[in-house]
C-alpha positions in Angstrom: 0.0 0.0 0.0 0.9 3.3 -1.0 2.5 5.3 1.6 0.5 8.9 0.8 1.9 10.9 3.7 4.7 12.6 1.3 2.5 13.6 -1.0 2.1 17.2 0.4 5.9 16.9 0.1 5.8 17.5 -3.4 7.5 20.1 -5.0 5.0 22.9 -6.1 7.8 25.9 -6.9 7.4 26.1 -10.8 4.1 25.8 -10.3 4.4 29.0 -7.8 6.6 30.7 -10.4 4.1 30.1 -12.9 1.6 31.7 -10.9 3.4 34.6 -10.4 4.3 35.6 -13.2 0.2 35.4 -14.3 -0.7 37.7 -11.7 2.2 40.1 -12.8 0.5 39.9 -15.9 -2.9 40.3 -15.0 -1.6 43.3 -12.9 0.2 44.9 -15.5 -2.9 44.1 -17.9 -4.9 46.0 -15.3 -2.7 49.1 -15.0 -2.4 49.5 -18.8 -6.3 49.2 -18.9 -6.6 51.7 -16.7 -3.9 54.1 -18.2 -6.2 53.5 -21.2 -9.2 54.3 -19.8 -8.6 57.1 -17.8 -4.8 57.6 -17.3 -4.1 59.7 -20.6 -4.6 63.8 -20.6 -4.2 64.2 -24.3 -4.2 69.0 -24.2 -4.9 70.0 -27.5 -2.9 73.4 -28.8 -4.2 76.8 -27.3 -5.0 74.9 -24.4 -3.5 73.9 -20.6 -4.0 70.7 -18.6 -5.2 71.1 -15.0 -5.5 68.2 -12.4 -7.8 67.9 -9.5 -6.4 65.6 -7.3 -9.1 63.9 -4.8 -6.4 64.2 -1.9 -4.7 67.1 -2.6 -7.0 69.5 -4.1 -5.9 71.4 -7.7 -2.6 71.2 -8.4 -0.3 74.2 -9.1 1.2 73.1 -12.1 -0.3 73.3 -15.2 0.0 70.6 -18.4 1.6 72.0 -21.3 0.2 71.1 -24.7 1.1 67.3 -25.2 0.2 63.9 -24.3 0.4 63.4 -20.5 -0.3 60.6 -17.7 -2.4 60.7 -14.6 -3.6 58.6 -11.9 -6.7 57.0 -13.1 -10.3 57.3 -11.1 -8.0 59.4 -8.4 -6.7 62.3 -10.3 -9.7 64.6 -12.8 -8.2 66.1 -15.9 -9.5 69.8 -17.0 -8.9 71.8 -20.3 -8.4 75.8 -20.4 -8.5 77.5 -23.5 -5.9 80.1 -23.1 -6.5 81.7 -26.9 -8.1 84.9 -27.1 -11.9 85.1 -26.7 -14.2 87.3 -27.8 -16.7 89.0 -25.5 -19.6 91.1 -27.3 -22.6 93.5 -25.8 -24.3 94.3 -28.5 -28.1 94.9 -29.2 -27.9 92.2 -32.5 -29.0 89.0 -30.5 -26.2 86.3 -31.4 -23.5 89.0 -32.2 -19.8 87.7 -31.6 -17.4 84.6 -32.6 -18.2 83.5 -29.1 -20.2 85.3 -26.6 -23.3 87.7 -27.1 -25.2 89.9 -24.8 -27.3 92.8 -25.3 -26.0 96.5 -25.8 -25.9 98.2 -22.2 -27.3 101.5 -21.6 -25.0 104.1 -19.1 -25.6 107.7 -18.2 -23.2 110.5 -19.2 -22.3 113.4 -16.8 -25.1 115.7 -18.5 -28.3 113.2 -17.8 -28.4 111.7 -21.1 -28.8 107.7 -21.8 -26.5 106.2 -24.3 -26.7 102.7 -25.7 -23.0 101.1 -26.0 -22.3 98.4 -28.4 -18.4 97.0 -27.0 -16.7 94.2 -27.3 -14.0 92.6 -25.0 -11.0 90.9 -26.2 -9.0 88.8 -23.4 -7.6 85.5 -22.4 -7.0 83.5 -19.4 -3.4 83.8 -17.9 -1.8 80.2 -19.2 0.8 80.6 -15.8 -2.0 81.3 -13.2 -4.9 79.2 -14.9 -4.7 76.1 -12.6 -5.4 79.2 -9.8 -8.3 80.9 -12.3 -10.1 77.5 -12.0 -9.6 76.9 -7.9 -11.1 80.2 -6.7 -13.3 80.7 -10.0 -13.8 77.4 -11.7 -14.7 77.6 -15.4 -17.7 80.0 -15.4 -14.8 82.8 -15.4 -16.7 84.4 -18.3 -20.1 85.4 -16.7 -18.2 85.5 -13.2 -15.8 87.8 -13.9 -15.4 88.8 -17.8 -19.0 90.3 -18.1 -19.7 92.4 -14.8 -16.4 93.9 -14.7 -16.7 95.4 -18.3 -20.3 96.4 -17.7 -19.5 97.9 -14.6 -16.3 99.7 -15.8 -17.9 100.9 -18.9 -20.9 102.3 -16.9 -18.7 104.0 -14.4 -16.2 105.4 -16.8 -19.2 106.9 -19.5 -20.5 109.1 -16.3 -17.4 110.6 -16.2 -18.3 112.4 -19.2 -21.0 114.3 -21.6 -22.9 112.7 -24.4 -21.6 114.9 -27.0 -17.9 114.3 -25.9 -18.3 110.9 -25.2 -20.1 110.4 -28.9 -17.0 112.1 -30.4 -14.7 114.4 -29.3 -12.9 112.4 -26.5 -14.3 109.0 -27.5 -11.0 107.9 -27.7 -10.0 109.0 -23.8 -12.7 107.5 -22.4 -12.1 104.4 -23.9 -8.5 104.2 -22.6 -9.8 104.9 -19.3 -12.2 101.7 -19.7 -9.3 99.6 -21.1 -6.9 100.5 -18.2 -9.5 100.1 -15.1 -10.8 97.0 -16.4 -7.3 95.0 -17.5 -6.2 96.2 -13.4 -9.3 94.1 -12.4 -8.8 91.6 -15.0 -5.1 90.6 -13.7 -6.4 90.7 -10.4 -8.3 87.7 -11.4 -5.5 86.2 -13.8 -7.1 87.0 -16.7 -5.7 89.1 -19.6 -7.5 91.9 -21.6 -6.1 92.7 -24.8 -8.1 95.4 -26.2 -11.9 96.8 -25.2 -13.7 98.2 -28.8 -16.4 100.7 -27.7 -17.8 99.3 -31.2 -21.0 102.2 -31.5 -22.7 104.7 -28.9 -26.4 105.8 -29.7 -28.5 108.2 -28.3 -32.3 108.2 -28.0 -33.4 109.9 -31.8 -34.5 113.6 -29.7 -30.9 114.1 -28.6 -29.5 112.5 -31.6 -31.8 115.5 -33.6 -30.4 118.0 -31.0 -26.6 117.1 -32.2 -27.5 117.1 -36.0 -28.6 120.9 -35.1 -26.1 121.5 -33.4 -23.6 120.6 -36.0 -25.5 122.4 -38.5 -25.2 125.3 -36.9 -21.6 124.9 -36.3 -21.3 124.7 -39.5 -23.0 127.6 -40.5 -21.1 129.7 -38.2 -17.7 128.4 -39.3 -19.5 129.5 -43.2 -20.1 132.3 -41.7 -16.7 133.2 -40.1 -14.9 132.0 -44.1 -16.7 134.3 -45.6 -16.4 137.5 -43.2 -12.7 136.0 -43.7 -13.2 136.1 -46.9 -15.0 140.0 -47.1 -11.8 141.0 -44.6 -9.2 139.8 -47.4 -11.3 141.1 -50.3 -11.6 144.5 -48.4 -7.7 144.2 -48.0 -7.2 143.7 -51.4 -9.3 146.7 -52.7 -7.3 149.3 -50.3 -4.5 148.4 -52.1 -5.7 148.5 -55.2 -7.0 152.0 -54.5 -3.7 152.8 -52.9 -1.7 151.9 -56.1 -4.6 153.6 -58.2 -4.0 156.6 -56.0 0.2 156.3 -56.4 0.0 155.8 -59.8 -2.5 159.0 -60.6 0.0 160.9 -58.3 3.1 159.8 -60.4 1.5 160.9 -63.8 0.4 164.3 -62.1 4.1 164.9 -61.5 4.9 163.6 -64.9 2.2 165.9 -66.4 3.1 168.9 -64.7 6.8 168.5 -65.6 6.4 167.8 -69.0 3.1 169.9 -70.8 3.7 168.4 -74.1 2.6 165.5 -72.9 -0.8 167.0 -72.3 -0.9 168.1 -75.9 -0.2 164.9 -77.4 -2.9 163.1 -75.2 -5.3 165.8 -76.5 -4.3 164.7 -79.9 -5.2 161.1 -79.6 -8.2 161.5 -77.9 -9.4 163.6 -80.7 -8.3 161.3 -83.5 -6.4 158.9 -84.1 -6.1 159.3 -87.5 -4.5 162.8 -87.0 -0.8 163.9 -87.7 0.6 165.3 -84.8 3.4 167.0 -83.8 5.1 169.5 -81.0 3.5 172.8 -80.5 4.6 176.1 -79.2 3.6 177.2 -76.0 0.7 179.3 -76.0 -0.7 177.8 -79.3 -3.7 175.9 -80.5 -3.4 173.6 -82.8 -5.7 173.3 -85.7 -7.4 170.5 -86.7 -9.4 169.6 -89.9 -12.6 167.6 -88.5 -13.9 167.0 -92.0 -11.4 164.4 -92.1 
């Protein structure tokens, strides 16, 4: 009979080592599975990576553009885009490449209502975005982008009157909105390029009021060219007259020093056709005036 007590004696180590090296396999199957599935942060161009990581919160750093790993189920990929965006008030519903809003209305300095048609060019800081999306999150756009320009525009318009703020210093008054709002825009690590004050209306009485205006304007500065105008014309005459009145003096002297002179200009005023010649003092000279 078979003596059975040595069996556990057998020796099971390549069956061990086979083992092994399954599970090693199966594990490494796993991870790559799981890389697969949810360990890849692929950040297309004009973009940044940002991680949430369940234990430590957002991290600082964010991913360049590029193919990058993560931990899978434990760490949440999030894309920026850190290209320029456009935001747009304007009264055409569905104006702008990306946002649209209504035109605002502000109040200038003098009591009137103007409508403002602007649009806000800006982009999110690509160093401080990972920070951007911690205290803001992704709603950066109605959070911040749209009531600071509103606000700023609004403030900075009631700093001046309709009329200036329609043309003359237009241009101030939108440097003044560009500067405030890009100081409040970095303050929140986003970047404005440029604000475009794109059209300013009035309502159509005031709008009347400055076409007057302007026409009459107008017809003073018509006004002021041609009294300009009378002034040189005037000008001119005077001396005109005062070389008529030179010249009529020079030919007196002439006349007075020469008196054949006046009997030759008697002779051609009386005909042309006449033979003339030098007279002696003191006599007439006789013409035939049948020829």
């Amino acid at each position: 009979m078979a003596d059975f007590r040595n069996l556990t004696n057998f020796p099971r180590l390549p069956q061990l080592r086979v083992g092994g090296k399954i599970k090693i396999y199966i594990l490494a199957a796993i991870v790559i599975i799981l890389i697969i599935l949810d360990g890849l942060v692929s950040v297309p161009p004009g973009h940044v990576g940002i991680i949430y990581d369940r234990g430590r919160g957002v991290l600082a750093d964010e991913l360049p553009e590029g193919l990058h790993l993560k931990i899978p189920f434990w760490q949440v990929s999030y894309l920026t885009d850190v290209r320029t965006q456009e935001y747009t008030m304007s009264v055409a519903a569905g104006e702008g490449a990306v946002y649209s809003d209504d035109s605002m209305t502000a109040p200038t300095s003098d009591g009137q209502t103007v409508w403002v048609d602007a649009t806000v060019l800006f982009h999110v800081d690509r160093n401080k975005a990972a920070e951007l999306f911690a205290t803001v999150g992704p709603d950066y756009v109605q959070k911040i982008v749209r009531p600071i320009a509103r606000s700023q525009i609004r403030s900075q318009i009631a700093k001046y009157t309709a009329i200036d703020v329609y043309a003359k210093k237009r241009d101030d008054a939108e440097k003044e909105i560009d500067n405030r709002i890009k100081e409040l825009y970095a303050e929140k690590n986003i970047v404005l390029e440029k604000l475009l004050l794109r059209h300013i209306a009035f309502s159509e009485e005031y709008a009347q009021a400055i076409e007057e205006k302007q026409v009459a304007e107008q017809r003073i500065q018509k006004a002021e060219y041609q009294k300009l105008e009378a002034a040189e014309l005037k000008q001119k005459k005077i001396i005109e007259a005062e070389a008529d009145a030179e010249a009529i003096k020079l030919k007196g002297a002439m006349l007075r020093a020469n008196p054949q002179v006046i009997q030759f200009e008697f002779v051609q005023k009386m005909s042309p056709n006449i033979t003339w010649g030098i007279l002696p003092d003191n006599i007439l000279p006789l013409v035939n005036l049948g020829q």
